[in-house]
PDB file of N, CA, C and O in Angstrom:
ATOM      1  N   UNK A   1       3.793 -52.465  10.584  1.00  0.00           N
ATOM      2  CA  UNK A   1       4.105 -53.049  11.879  1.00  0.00           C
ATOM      3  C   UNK A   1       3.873 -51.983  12.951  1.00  0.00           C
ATOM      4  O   UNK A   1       4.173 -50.811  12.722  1.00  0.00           O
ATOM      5  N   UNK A   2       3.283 -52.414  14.255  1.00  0.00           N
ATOM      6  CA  UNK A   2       3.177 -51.352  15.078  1.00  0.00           C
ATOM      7  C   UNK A   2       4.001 -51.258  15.835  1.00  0.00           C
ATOM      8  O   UNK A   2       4.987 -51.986  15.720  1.00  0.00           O
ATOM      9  N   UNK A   3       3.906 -50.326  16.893  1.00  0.00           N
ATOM     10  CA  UNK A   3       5.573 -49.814  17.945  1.00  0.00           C
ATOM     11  C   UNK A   3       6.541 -51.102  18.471  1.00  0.00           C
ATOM     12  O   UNK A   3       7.747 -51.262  18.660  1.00  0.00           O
ATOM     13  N   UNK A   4       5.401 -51.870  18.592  1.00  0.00           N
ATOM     14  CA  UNK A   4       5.963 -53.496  19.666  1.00  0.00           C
ATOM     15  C   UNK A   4       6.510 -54.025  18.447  1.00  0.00           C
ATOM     16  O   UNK A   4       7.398 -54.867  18.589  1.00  0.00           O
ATOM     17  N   UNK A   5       6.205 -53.742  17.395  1.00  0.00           N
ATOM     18  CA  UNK A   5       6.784 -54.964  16.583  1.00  0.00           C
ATOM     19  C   UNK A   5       6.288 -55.802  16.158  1.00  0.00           C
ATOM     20  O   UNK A   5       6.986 -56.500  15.422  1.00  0.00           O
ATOM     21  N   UNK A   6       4.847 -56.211  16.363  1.00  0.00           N
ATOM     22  CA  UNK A   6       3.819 -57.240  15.931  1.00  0.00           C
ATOM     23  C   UNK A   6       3.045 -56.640  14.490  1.00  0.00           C
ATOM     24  O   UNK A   6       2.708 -55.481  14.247  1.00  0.00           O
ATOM     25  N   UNK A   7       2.908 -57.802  13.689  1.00  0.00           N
ATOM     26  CA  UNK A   7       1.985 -57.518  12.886  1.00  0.00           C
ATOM     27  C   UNK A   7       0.923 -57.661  12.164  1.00  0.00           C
ATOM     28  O   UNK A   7       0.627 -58.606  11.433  1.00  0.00           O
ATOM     29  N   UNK A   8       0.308 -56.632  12.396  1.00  0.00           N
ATOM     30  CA  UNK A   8      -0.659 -56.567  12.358  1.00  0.00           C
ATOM     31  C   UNK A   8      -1.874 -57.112  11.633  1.00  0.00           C
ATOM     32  O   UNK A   8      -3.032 -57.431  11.902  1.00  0.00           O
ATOM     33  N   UNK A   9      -0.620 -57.042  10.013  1.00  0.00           N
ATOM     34  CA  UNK A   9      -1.635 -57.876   8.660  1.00  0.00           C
ATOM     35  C   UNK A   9      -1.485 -58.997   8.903  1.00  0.00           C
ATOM     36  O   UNK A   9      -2.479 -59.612   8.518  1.00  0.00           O
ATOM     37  N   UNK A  10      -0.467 -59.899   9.532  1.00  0.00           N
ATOM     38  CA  UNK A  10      -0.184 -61.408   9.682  1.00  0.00           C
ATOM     39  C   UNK A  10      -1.581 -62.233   9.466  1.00  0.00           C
ATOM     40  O   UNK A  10      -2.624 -61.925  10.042  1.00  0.00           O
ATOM     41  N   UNK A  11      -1.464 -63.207   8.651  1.00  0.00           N
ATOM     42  CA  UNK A  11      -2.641 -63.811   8.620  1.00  0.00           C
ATOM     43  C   UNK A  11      -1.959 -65.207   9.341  1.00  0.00           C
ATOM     44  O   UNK A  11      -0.858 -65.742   9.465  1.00  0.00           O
ATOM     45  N   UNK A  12      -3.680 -65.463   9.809  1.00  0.00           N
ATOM     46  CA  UNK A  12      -3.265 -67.135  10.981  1.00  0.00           C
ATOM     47  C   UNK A  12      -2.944 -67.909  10.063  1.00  0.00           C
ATOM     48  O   UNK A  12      -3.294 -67.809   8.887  1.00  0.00           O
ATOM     49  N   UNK A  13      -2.103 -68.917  10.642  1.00  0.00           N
ATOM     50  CA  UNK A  13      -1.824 -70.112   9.861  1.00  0.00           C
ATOM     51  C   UNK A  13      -3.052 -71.285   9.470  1.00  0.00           C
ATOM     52  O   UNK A  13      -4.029 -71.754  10.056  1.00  0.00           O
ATOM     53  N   UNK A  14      -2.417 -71.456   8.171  1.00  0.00           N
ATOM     54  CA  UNK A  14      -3.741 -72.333   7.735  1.00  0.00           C
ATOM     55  C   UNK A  14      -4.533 -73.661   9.099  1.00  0.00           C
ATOM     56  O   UNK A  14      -5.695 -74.045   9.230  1.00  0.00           O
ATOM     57  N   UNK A  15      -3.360 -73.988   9.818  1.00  0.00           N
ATOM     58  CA  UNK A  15      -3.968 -74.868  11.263  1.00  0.00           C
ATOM     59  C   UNK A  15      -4.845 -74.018  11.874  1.00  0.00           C
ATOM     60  O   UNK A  15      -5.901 -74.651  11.876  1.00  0.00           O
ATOM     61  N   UNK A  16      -5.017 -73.071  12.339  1.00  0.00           N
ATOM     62  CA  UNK A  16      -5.459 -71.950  13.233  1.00  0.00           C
ATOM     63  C   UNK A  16      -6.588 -71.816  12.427  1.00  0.00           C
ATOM     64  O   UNK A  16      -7.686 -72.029  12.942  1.00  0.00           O
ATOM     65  N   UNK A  17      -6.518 -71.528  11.356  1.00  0.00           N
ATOM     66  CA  UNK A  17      -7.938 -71.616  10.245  1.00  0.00           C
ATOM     67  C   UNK A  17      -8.541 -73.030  10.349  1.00  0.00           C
ATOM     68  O   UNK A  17      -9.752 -73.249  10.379  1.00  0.00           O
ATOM     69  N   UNK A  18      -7.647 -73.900  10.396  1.00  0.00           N
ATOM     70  CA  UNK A  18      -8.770 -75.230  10.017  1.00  0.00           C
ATOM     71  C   UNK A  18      -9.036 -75.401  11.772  1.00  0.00           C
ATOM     72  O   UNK A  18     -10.003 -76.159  11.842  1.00  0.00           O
ATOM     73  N   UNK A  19      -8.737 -75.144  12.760  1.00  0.00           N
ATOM     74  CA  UNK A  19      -9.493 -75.535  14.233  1.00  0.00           C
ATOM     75  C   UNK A  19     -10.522 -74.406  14.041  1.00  0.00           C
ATOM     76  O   UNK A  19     -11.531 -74.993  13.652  1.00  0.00           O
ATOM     77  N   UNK A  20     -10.795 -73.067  14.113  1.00  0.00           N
ATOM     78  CA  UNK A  20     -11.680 -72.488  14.298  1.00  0.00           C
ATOM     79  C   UNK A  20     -12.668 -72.717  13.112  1.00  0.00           C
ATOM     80  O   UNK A  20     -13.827 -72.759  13.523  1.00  0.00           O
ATOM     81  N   UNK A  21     -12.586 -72.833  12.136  1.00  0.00           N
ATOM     82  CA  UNK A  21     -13.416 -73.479  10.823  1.00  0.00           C
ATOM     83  C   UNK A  21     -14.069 -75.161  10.926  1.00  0.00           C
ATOM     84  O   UNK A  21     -15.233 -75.461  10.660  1.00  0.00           O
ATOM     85  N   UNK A  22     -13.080 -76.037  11.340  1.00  0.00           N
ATOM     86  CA  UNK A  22     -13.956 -77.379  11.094  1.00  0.00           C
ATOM     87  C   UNK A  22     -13.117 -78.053  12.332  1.00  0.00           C
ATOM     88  O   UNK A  22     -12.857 -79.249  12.199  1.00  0.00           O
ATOM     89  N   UNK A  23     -12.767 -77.539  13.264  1.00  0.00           N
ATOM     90  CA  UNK A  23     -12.852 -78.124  14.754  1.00  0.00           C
ATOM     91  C   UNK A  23     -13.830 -77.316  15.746  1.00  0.00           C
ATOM     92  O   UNK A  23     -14.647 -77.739  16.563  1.00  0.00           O
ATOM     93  N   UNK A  24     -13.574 -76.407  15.498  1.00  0.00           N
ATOM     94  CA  UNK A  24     -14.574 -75.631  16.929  1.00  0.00           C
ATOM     95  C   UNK A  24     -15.716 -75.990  16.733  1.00  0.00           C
ATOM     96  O   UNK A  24     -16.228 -76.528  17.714  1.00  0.00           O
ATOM     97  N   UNK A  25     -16.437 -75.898  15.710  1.00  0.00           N
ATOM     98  CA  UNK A  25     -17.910 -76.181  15.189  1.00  0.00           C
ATOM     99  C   UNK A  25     -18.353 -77.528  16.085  1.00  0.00           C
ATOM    100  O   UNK A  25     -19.464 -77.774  16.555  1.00  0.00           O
ATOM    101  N   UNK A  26     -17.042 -78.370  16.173  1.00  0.00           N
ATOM    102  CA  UNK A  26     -18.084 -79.694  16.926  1.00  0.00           C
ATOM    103  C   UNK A  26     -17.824 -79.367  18.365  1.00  0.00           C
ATOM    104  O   UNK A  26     -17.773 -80.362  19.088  1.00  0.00           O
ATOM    105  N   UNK A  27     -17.629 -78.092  19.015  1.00  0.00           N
ATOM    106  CA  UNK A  27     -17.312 -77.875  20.458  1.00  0.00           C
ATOM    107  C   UNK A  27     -18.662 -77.608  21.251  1.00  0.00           C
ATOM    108  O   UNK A  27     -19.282 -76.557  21.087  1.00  0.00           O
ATOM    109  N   UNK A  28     -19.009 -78.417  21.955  1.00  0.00           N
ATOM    110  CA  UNK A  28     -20.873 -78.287  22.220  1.00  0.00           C
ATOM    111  C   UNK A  28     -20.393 -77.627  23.793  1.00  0.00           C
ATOM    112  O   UNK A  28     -21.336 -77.711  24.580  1.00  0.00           O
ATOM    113  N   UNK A  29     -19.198 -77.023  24.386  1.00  0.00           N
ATOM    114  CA  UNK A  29     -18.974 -76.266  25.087  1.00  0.00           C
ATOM    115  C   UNK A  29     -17.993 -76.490  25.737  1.00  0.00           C
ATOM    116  O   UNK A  29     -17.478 -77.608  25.746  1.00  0.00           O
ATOM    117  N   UNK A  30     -17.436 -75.283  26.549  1.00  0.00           N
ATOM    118  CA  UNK A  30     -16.065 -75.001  27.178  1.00  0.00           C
ATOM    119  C   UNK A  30     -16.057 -74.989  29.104  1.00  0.00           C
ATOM    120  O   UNK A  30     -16.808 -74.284  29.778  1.00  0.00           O
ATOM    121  N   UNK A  31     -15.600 -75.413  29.349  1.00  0.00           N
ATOM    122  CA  UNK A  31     -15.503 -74.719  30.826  1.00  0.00           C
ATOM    123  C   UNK A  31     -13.761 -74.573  31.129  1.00  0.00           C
ATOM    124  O   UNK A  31     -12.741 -74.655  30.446  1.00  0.00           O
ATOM    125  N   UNK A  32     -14.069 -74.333  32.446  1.00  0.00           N
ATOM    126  CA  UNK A  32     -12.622 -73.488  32.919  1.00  0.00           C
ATOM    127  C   UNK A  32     -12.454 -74.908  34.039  1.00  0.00           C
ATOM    128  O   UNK A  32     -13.342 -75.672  34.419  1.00  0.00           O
ATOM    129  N   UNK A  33     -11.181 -74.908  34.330  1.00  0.00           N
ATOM    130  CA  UNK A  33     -10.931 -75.783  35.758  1.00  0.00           C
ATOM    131  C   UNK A  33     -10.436 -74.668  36.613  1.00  0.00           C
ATOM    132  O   UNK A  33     -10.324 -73.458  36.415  1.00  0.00           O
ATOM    133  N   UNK A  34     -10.120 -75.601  37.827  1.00  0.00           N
ATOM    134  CA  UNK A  34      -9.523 -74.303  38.909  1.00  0.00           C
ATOM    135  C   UNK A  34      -8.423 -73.688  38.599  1.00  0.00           C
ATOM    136  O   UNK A  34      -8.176 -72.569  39.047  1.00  0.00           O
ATOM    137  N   UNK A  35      -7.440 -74.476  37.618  1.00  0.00           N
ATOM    138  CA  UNK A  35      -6.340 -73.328  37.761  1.00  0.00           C
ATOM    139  C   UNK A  35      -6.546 -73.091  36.045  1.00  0.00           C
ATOM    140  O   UNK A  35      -5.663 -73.112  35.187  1.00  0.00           O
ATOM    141  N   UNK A  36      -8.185 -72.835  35.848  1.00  0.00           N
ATOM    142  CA  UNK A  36      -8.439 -71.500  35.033  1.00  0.00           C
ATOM    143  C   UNK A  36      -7.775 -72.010  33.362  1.00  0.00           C
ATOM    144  O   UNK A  36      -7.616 -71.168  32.478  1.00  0.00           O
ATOM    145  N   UNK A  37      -7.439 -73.525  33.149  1.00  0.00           N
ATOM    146  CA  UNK A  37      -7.631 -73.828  31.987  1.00  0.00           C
ATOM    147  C   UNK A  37      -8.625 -74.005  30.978  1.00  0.00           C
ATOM    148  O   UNK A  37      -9.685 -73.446  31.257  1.00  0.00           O
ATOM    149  N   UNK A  38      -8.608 -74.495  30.101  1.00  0.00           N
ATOM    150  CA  UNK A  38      -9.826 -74.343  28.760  1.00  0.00           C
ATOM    151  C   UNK A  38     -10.274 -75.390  28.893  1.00  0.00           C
ATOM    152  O   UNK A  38      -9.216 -76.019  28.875  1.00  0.00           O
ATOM    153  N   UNK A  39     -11.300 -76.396  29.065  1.00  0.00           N
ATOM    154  CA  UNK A  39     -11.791 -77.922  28.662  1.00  0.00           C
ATOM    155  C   UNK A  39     -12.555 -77.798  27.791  1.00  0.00           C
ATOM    156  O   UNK A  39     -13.580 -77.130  27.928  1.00  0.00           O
ATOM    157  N   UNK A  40     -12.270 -78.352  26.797  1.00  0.00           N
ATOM    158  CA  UNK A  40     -13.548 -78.586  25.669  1.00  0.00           C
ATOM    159  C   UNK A  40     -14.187 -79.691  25.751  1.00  0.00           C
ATOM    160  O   UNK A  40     -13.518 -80.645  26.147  1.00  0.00           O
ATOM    161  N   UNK A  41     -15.494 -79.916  25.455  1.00  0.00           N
ATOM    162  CA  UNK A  41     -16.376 -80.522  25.159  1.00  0.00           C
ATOM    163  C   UNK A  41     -17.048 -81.126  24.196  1.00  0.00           C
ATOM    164  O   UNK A  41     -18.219 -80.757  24.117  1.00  0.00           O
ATOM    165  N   UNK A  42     -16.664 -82.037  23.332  1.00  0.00           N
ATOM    166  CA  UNK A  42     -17.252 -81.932  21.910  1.00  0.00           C
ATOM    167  C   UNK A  42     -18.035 -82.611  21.981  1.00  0.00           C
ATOM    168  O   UNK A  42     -18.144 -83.541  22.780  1.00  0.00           O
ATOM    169  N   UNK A  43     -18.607 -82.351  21.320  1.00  0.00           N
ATOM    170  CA  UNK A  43     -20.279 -83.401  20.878  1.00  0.00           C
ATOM    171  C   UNK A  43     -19.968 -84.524  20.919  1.00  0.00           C
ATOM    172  O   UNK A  43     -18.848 -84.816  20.501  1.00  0.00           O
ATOM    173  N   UNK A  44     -20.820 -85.533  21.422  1.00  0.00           N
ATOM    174  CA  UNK A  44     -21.016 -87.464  21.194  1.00  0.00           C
ATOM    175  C   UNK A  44     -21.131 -87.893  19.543  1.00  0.00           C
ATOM    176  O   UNK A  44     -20.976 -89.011  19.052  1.00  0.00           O
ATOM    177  N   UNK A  45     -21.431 -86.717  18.923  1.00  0.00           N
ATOM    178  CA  UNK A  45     -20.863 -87.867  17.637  1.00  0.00           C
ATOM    179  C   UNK A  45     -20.074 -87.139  16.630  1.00  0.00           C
ATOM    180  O   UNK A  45     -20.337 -87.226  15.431  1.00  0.00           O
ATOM    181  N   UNK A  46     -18.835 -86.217  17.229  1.00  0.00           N
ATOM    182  CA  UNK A  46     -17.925 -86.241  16.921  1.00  0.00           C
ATOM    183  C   UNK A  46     -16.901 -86.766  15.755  1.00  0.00           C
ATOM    184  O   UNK A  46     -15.770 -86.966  16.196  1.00  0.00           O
ATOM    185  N   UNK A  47     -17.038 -86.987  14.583  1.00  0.00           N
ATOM    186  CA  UNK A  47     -16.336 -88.151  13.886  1.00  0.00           C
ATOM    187  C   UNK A  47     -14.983 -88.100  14.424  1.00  0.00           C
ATOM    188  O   UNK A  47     -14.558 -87.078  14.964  1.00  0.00           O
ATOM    189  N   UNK A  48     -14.329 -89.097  14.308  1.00  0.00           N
ATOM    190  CA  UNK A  48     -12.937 -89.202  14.601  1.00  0.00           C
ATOM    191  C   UNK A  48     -12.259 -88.414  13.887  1.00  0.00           C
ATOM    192  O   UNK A  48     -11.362 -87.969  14.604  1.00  0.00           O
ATOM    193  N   UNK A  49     -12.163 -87.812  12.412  1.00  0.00           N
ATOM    194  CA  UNK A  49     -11.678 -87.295  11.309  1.00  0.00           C
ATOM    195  C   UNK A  49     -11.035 -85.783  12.004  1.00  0.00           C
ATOM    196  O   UNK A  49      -9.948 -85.279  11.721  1.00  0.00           O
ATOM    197  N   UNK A  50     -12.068 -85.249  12.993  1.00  0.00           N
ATOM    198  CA  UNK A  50     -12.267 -84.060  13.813  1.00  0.00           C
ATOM    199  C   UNK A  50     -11.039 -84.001  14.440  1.00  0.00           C
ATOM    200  O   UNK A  50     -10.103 -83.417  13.893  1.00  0.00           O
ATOM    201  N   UNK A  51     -10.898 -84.638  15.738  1.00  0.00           N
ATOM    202  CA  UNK A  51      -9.868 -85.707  16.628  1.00  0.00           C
ATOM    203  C   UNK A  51      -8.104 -85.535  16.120  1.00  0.00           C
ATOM    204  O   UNK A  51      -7.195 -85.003  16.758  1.00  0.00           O
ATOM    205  N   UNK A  52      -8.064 -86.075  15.004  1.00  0.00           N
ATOM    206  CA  UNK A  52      -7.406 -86.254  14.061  1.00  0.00           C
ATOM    207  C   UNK A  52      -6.700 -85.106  13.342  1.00  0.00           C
ATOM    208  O   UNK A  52      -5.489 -84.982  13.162  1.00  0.00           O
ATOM    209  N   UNK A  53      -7.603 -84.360  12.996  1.00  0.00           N
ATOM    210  CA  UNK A  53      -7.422 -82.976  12.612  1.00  0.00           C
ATOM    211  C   UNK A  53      -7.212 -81.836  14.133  1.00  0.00           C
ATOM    212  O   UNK A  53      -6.449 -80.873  14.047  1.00  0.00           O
ATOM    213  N   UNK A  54      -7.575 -81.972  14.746  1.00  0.00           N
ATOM    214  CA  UNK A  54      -6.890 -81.346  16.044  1.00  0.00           C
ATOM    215  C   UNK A  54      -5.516 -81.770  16.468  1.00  0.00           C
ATOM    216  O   UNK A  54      -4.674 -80.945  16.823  1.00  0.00           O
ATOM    217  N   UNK A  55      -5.241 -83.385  16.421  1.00  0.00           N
ATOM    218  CA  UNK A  55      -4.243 -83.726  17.067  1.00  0.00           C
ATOM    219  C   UNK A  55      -3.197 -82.937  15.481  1.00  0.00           C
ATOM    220  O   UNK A  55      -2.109 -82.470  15.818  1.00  0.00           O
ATOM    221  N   UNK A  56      -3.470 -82.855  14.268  1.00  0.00           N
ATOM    222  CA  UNK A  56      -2.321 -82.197  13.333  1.00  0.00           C
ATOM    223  C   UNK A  56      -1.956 -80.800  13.626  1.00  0.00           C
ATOM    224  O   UNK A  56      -0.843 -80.274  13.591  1.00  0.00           O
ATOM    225  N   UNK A  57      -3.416 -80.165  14.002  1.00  0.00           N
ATOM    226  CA  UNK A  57      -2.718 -78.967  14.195  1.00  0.00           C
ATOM    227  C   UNK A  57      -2.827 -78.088  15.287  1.00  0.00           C
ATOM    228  O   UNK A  57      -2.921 -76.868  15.151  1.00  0.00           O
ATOM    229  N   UNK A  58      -2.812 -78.890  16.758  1.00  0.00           N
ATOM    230  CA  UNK A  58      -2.457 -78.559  17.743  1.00  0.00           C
ATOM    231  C   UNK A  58      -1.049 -77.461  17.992  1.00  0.00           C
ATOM    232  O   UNK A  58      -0.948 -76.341  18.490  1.00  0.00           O
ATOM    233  N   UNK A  59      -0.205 -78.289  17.455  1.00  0.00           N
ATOM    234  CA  UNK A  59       1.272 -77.802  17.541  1.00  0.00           C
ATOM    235  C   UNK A  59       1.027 -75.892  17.192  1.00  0.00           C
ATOM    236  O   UNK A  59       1.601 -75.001  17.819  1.00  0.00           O
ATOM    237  N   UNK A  60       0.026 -75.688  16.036  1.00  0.00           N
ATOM    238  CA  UNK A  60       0.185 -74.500  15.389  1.00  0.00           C
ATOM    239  C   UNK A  60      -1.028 -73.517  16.511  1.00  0.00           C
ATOM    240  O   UNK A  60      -1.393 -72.408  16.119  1.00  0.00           O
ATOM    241  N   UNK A  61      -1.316 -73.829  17.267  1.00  0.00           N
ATOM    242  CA  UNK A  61      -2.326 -73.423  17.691  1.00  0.00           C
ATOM    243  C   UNK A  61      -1.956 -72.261  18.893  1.00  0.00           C
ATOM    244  O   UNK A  61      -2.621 -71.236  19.037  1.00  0.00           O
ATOM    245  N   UNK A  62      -0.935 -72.567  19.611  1.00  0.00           N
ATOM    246  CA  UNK A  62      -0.434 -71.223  20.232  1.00  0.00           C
ATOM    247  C   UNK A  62      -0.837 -71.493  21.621  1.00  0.00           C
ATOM    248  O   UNK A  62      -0.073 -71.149  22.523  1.00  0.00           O
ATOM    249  N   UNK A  63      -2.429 -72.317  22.009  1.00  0.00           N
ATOM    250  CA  UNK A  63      -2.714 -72.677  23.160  1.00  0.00           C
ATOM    251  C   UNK A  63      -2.991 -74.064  23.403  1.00  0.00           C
ATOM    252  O   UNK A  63      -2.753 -74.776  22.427  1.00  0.00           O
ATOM    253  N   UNK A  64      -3.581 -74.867  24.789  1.00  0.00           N
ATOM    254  CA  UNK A  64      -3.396 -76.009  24.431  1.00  0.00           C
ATOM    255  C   UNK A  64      -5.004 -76.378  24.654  1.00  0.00           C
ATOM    256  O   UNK A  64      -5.780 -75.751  25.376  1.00  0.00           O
ATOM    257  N   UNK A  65      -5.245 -77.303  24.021  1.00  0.00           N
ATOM    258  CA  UNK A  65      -6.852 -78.078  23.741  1.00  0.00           C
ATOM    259  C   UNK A  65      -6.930 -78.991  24.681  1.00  0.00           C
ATOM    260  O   UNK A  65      -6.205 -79.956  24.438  1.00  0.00           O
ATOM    261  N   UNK A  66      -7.645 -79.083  25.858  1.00  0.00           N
ATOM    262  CA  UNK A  66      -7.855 -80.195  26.552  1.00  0.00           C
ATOM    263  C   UNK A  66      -9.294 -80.783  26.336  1.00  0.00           C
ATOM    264  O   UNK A  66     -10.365 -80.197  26.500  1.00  0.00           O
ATOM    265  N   UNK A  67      -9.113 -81.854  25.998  1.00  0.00           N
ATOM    266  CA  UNK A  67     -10.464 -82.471  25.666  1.00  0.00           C
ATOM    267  C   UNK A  67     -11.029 -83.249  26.944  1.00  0.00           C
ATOM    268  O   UNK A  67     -10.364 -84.134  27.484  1.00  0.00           O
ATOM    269  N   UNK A  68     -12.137 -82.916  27.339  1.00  0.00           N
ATOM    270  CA  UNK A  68     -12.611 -83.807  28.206  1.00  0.00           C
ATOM    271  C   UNK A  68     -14.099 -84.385  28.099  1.00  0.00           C
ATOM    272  O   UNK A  68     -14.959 -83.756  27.484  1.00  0.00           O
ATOM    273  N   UNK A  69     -14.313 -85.358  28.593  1.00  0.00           N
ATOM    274  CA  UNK A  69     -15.282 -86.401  28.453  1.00  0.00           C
ATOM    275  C   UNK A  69     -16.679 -86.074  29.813  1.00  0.00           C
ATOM    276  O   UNK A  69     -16.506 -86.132  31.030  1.00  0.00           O
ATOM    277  N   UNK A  70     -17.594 -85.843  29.302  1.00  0.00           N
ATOM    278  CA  UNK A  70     -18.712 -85.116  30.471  1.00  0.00           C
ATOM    279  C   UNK A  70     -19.781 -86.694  30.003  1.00  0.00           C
ATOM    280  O   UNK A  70     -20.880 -86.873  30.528  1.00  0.00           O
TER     281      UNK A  70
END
């Protein structure tokens, strides 16, 4: 553990593994809004399964996913 107390070996939670593993992949891009949030973008054919699997492990995710429609 380092001085703060965080540590270091902690591995992410298996949610945190499954969004960057088989959610991000369908993210066809990000932008920022004005007050500098995340919008994602996912691809048009998207399966729902994706969707689904974000909305489970949102909670574990630490930040929040805004999905928006371009």
């Amino acid at each position: 553990m380092d001085p703060l107390g965080i540590n270091m070996d902690a591995r992410p939670t298996q949610g945190v593994m499954d969004f960057y593993n088989k959610v991000e992949p369908w993210v066809e891009r990000i932008r920022y809004d004005d007050d500098d949030n995340t919008l994602y973008i996912f691809q048009d054919n998207t399966p729902e399964e994706i969707f689904d699997l974000l909305d489970k492990v949102r909670p574990e995710l630490g930040f929040d996913v805004i999905i928006v429609d371009e």
